[in-house]
C-alpha positions as CSV (number, residue, x, y, z in Angstrom):
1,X,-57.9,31.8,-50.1
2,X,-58.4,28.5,-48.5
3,X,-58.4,27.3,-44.9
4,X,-55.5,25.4,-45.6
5,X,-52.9,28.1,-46.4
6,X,-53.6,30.0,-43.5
7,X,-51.5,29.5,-40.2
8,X,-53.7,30.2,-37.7
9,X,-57.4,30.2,-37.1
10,X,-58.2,33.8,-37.7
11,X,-61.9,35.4,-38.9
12,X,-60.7,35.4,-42.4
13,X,-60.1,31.6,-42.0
14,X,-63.6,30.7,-40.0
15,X,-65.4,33.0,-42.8
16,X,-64.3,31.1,-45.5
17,X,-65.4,28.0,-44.0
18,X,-68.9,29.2,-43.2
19,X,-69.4,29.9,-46.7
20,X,-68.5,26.4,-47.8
21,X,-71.0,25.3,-45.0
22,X,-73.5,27.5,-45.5
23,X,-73.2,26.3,-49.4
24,X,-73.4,22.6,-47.9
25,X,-76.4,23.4,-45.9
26,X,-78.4,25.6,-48.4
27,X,-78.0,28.6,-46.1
28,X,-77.8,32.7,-47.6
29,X,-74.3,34.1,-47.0
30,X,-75.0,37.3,-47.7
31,X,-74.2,39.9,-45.0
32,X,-71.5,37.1,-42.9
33,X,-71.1,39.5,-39.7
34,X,-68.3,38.2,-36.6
35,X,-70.0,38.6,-33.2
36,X,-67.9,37.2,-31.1
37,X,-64.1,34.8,-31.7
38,X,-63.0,32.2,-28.9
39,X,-63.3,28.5,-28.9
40,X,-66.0,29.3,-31.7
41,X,-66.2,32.2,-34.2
42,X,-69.8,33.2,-34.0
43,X,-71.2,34.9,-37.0
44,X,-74.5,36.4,-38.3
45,X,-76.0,35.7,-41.4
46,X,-78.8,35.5,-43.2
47,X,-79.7,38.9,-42.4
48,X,-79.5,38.2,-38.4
49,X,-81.8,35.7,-39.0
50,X,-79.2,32.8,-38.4
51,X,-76.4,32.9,-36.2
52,X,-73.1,30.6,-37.1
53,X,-71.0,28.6,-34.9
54,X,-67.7,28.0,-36.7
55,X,-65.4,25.2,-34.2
56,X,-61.5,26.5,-33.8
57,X,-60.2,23.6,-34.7
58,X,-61.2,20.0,-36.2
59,X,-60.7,18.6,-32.5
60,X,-63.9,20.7,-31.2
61,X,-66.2,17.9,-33.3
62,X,-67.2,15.5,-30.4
63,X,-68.5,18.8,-28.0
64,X,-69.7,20.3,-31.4
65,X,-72.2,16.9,-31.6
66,X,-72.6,16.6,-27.8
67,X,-74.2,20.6,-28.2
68,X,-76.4,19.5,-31.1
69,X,-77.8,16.9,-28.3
70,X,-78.1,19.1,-26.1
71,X,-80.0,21.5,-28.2
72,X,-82.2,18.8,-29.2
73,X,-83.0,17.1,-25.6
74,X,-83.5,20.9,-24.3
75,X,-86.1,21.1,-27.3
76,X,-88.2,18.3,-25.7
77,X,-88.0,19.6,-22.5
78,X,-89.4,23.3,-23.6
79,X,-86.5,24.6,-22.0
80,X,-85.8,28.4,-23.2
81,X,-82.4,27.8,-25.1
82,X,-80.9,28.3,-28.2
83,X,-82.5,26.2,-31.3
84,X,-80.8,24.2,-34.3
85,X,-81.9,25.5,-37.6
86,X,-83.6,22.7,-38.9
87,X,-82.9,22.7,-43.0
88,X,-79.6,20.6,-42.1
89,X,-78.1,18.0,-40.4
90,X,-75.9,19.2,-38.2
91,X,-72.7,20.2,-37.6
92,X,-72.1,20.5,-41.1
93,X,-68.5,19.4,-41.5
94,X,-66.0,22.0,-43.2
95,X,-62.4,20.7,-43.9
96,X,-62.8,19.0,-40.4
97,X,-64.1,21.8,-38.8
98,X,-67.6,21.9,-37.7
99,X,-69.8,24.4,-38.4
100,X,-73.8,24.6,-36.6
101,X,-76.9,27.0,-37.5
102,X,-78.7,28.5,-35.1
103,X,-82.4,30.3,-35.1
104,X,-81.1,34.1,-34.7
105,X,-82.3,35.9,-31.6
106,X,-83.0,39.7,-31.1
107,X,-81.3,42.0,-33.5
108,X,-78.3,43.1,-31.3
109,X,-77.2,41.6,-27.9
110,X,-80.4,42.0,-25.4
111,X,-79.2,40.7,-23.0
112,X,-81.6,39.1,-19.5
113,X,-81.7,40.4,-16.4
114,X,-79.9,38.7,-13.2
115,X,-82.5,37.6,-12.2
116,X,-84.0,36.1,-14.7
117,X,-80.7,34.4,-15.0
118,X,-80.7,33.3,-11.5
119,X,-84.7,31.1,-12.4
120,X,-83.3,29.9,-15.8
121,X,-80.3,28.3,-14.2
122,X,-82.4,27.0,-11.3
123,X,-84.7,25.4,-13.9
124,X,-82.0,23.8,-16.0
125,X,-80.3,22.4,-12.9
126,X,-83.6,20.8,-11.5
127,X,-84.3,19.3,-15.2
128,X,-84.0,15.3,-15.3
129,X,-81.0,14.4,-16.7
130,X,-80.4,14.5,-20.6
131,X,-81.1,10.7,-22.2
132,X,-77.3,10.8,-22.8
133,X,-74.0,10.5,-21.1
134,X,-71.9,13.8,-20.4
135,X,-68.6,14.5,-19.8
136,X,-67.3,15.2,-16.2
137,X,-65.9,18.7,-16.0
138,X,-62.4,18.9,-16.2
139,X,-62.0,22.4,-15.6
140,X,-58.0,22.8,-16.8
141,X,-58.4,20.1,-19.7
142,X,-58.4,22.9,-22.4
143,X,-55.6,25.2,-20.8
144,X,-52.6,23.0,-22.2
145,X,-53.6,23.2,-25.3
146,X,-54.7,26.6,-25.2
147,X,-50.9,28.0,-24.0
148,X,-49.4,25.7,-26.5
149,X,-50.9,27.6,-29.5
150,X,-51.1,31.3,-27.9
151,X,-48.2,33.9,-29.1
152,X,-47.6,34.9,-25.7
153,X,-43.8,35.2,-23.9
154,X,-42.5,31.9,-22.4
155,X,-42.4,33.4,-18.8
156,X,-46.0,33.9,-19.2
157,X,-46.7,30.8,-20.7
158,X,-44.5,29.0,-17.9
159,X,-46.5,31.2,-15.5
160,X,-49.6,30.1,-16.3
161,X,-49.0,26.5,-16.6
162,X,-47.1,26.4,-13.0
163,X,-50.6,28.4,-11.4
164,X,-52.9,25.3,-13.5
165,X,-50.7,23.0,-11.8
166,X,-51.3,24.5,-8.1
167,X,-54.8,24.8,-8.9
168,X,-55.5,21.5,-10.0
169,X,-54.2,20.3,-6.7
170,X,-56.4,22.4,-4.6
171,X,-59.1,21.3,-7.0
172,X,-59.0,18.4,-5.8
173,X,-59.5,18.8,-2.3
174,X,-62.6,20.9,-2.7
175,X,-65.6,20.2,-0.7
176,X,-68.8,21.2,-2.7
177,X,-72.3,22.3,-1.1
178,X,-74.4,21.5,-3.8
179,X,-75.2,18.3,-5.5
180,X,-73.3,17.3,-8.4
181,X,-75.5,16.9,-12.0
182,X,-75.5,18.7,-15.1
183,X,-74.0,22.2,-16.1
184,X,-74.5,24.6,-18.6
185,X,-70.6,25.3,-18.0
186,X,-70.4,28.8,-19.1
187,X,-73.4,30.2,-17.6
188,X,-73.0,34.2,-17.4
189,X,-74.7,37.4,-18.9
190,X,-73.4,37.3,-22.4
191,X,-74.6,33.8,-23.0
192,X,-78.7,34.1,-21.7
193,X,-80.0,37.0,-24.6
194,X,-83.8,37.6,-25.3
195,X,-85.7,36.7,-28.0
196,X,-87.4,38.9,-30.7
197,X,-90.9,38.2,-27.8
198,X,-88.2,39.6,-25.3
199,X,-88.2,36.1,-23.9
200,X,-84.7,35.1,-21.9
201,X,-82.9,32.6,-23.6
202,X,-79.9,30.5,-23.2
203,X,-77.3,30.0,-25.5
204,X,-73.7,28.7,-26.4
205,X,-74.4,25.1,-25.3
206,X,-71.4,23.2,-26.2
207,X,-69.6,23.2,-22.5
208,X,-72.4,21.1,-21.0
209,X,-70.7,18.9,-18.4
210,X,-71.8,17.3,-15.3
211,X,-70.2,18.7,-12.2
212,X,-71.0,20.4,-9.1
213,X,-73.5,23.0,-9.9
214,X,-71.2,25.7,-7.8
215,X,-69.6,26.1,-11.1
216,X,-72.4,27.1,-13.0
217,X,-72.9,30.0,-10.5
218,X,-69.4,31.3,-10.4
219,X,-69.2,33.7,-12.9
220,X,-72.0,35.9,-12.1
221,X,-70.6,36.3,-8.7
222,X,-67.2,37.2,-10.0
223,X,-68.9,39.2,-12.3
224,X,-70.3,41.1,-9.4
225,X,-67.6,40.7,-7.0
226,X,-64.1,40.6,-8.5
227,X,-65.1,42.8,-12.0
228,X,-67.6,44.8,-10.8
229,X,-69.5,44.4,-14.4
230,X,-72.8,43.3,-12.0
231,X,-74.3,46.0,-9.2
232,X,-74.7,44.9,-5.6
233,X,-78.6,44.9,-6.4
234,X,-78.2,43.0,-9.5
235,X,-75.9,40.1,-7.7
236,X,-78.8,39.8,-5.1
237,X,-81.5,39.3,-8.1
238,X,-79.6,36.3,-9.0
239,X,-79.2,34.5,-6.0
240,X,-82.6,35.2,-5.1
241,X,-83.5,33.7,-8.3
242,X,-81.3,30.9,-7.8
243,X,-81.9,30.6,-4.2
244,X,-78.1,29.9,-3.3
245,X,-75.3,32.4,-2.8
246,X,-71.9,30.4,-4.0
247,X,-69.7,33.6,-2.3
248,X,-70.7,32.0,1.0
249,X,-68.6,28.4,0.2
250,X,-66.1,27.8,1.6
251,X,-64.3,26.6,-1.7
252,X,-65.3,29.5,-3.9
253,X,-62.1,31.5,-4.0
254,X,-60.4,28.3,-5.3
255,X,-62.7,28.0,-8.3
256,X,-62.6,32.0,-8.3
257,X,-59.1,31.9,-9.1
258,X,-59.6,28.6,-11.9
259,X,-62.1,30.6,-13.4
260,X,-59.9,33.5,-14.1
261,X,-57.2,31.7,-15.1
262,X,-59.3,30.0,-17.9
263,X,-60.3,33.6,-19.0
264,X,-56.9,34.1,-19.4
265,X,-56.3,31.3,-21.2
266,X,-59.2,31.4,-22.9
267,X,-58.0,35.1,-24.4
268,X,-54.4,34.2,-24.8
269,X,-55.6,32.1,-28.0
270,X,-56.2,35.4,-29.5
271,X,-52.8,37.0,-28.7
272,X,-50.9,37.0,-31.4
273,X,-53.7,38.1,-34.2
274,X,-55.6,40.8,-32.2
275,X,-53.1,43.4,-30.6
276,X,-55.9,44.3,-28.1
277,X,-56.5,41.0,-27.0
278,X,-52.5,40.6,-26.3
279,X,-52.5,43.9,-24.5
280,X,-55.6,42.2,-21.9
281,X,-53.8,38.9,-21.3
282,X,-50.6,40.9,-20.3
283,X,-52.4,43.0,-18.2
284,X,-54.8,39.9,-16.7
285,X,-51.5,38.1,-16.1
286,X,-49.2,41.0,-14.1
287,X,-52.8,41.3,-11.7
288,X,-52.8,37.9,-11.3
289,X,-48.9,37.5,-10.3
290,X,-49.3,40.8,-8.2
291,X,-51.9,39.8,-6.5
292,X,-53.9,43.4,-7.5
293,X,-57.7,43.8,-8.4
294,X,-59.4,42.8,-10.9
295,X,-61.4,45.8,-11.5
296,X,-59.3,47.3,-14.6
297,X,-60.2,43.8,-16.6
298,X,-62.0,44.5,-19.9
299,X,-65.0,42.3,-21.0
300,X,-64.2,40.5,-24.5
């Protein structure tokens, strides 16, 4: 079946144009395995060797190429990130959709300690700028889009897009405590894995943005203090590692609540193809509306 008769962008879809692009690139297929399905559908292949980043939609190109940068320019600097297969230019170009190959970490998900975190994002913050213009962040300017597609009810949907719209007003008013330069832009846990040496590394570099670096710290702490996926001890290794604690801002329930509105958002996409998924985002939402803790959230 081809990408074109499906309706949606599901893992059948994203499989099927891997194996064109793994064709196009000269890459095995053998053994395709879905890690992970968001803004990307992330496969292994090659026997774990490669990993596979398959773009939702054609629209995802320009970020698609701005991450191969990225990738490169953190290549010069020896910066401990995630590295383009080389056999290819990339993205390879599927239908529209772009499609990247990546050198395959650890077998599994070892993932790096807080505070090894907390040094890495110290270190990419303090790098010189990359030799290229980046994107401000404009943290709502994927939520529109994202509610538009999702198979969710239209009180949630109206919901959501009425909380972006307060949000992005209060945005705007924020007073940060860190200079502004680049960001990772979805700096947590599940995206800094070691190696095969056991080496910390950072993946998933397609958000790269310049903003204020608060944003780049957010998520562990929300992690720690909102989910309760990170121990008191492990919060405190990254911030030691970091050397700033972004619970102390004054602004950081403002970007507290963006950033869990974008995880809702970000899951909504899933909604009407994974019955789990739809069963989070209804559950996310009624917290949200209720005002209730965050502690019954499940990672995806």
């Amino acid at each position: 079946m081809t990408t074109t008769e499906h309706t949606e962008f599901d893992a059948d879809a994203a499989a099927a144009i891997l194996r064109k692009a793994c064709e196009a690139a000269d890459v095995d297929p053998d053994g395709i395995e879905l890690l992970r399905f968001g803004d990307h559908a992330v496969f292994r292949v090659a026997g774990g060797h490669i990993v596979s980043r398959v773009g939702r939609s054609p629209d995802r190109l320009p970020s698609v190429r701005r991450e191969v940068a990225v990738a490169e320019w953190l290549a010069v600097e020896s910066y401990p990130a995630a590295r383009l297969v080389t056999a290819a230019e990339q993205p390879v170009v599927v239908e529209g959709y772009p499609v990247t190959f990546w050198e395959g970490l650890a077998d599994g998900e070892n993932y790096a300690s807080t505070g090894e975190m907390g040094v890495l994002l110290r270190w990419l913050h303090e790098l010189e700028p990359p030799p290229f213009s980046l994107p401000l962040l404009q943290p709502f300017d994927k939520v529109a889009q994202r509610l538009e597609r999702a198979a969710i009810p239209e009180a949630t949907r109206a919901y959501l897009r009425s909380m972006a719209d307060d949000l992005t007003a209060e945005y705007a008013c924020l007073q940060f405590a860190l200079p502004a330069g680049h960001l990772h832009g979805d700096f947590n846990v599940g995206n800094v894995l070691h190696d095969a040496a056991d080496r910390p590394k950072v993946i998933d570099l397609d958000g790269f943005v310049t903003g204020p670096r608060e944003w780049d710290l957010m998520q562990t702490a929300m992690y720690y203090d909102s989910f309760g996926w990170h121990t008191e001890a492990e919060y405190a290794d990254f911030v030691a590692g970091y050397g700033f604690d972004v619970r102390e801002w004054s602004g950081y329930s403002v970007l507290r609540s963006i950033r869990e509105l974008l995880m809702v958002t970000w899951l909504s996409q899933n909604a009407g193809t994974n019955p789990r998924a739809a069963h989070e985002v209804a559950k996310r939402v009624e917290s949200l509306r209720s005002g209730g803790s965050r502690r019954d959230w499940a990672p995806f």
